[in-house]
N, C-alpha and C positions, 0 to 999 in steps of 0.2 A: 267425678267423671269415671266412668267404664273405663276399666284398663283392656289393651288394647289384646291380648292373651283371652278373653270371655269372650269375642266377636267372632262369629266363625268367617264371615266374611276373610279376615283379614288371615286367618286361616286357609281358606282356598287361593286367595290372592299370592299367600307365601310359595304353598303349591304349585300356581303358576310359574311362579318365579322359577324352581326347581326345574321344574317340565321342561320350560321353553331355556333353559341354560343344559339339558339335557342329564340332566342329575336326579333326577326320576323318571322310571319310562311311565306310569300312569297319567293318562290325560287329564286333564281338569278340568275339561269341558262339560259334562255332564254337571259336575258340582255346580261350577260358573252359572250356567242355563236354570238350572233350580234356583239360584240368587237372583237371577235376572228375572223371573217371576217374582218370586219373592217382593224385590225393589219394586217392581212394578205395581203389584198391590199396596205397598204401604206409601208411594206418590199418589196414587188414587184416593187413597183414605186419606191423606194430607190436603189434598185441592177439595175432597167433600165435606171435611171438618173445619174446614180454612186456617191451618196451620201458618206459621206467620213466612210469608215469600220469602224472607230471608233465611231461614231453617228449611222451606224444599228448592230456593236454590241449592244451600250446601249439601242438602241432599243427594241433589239430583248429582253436584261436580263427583261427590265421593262414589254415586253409583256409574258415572261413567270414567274415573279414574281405578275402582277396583274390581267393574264388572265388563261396561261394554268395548274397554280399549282392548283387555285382557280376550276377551271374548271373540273380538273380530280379529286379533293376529292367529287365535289356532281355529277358527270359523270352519275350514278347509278340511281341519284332521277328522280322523274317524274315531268313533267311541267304540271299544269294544265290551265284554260284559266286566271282563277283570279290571275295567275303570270305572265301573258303577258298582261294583263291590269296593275296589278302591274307596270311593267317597264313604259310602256308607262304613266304614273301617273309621276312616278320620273323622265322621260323625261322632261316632263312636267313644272313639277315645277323644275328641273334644266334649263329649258330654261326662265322661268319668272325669276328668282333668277340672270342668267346672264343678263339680258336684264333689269331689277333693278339694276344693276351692271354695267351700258352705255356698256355691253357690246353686241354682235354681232355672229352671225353664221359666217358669214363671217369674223370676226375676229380671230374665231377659224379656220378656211378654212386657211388664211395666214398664221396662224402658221405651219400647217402641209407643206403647200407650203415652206417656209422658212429653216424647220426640211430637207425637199428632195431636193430642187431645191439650195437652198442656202447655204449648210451644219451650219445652225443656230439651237441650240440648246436651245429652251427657255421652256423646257419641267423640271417641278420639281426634278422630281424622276428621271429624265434620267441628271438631275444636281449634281442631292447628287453621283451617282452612279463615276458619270465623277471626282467628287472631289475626292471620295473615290481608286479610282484605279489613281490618277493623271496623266491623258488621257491628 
């Protein structure tokens, strides 16, 4: 299993956390919205490859528990530029942190290949979720 430190998702997700407890002033909205694309193509590619329904259920729960709940309580706020530099910062130093890590872009590319093409599940939160419903 992906440890949960290599997903940036769960990275922007922590940033929310921060924001909306006001312990960061940068928004995470912009980030949020780029995953929210993101999710959204790789559930398309899942339903055209026919991925197994129980890997894009848990899919879908983890994209609406780490993207669309997060996403509609600061829906309202405004992005300004120094939050899309923002992101791109924590991009940033989450790609040095993996790559400090032996890890790879394209290491993360085979997982999602593997998530659709393979019905392999090596995604944290879509692990706990699979244990908790015993999928």
């Amino acid at each position: 299993m992906m440890r949960i430190d290599y997903i940036f998702s769960y990275w922007i997700f922590f940033w929310y956390l921060l924001y909306v407890f006001g312990l960061v002033k940068y928004n995470p909205k912009f980030a949020i919205v780029c995953g929210v694309v993101e999710n959204i193509i790789i559930v398309v590619l899942m339903f055209l490859y026919n991925t197994q329904k129980k890997l894009v259920l848990l899919f879908a729960m983890m994209f609406v528990l780490l993207k669309v709940i997060p996403l509609y309580t600061i829906w309202n706020t405004k992005i300004n530029n120094t939050d899309i530099i923002a992101t791109f910062a924590l991009f940033s130093i989450y790609l040095v942190w993996t790559l400090l890590n032996n890890k790879t872009p394209r290491d993360f590319h085979k997982q999602t290949q593997d998530l659709i093409f393979h019905n392999k599940n090596t995604l944290p939160g879509m692990s706990v979720l699979q244990k908790l419903m015993n999928f």
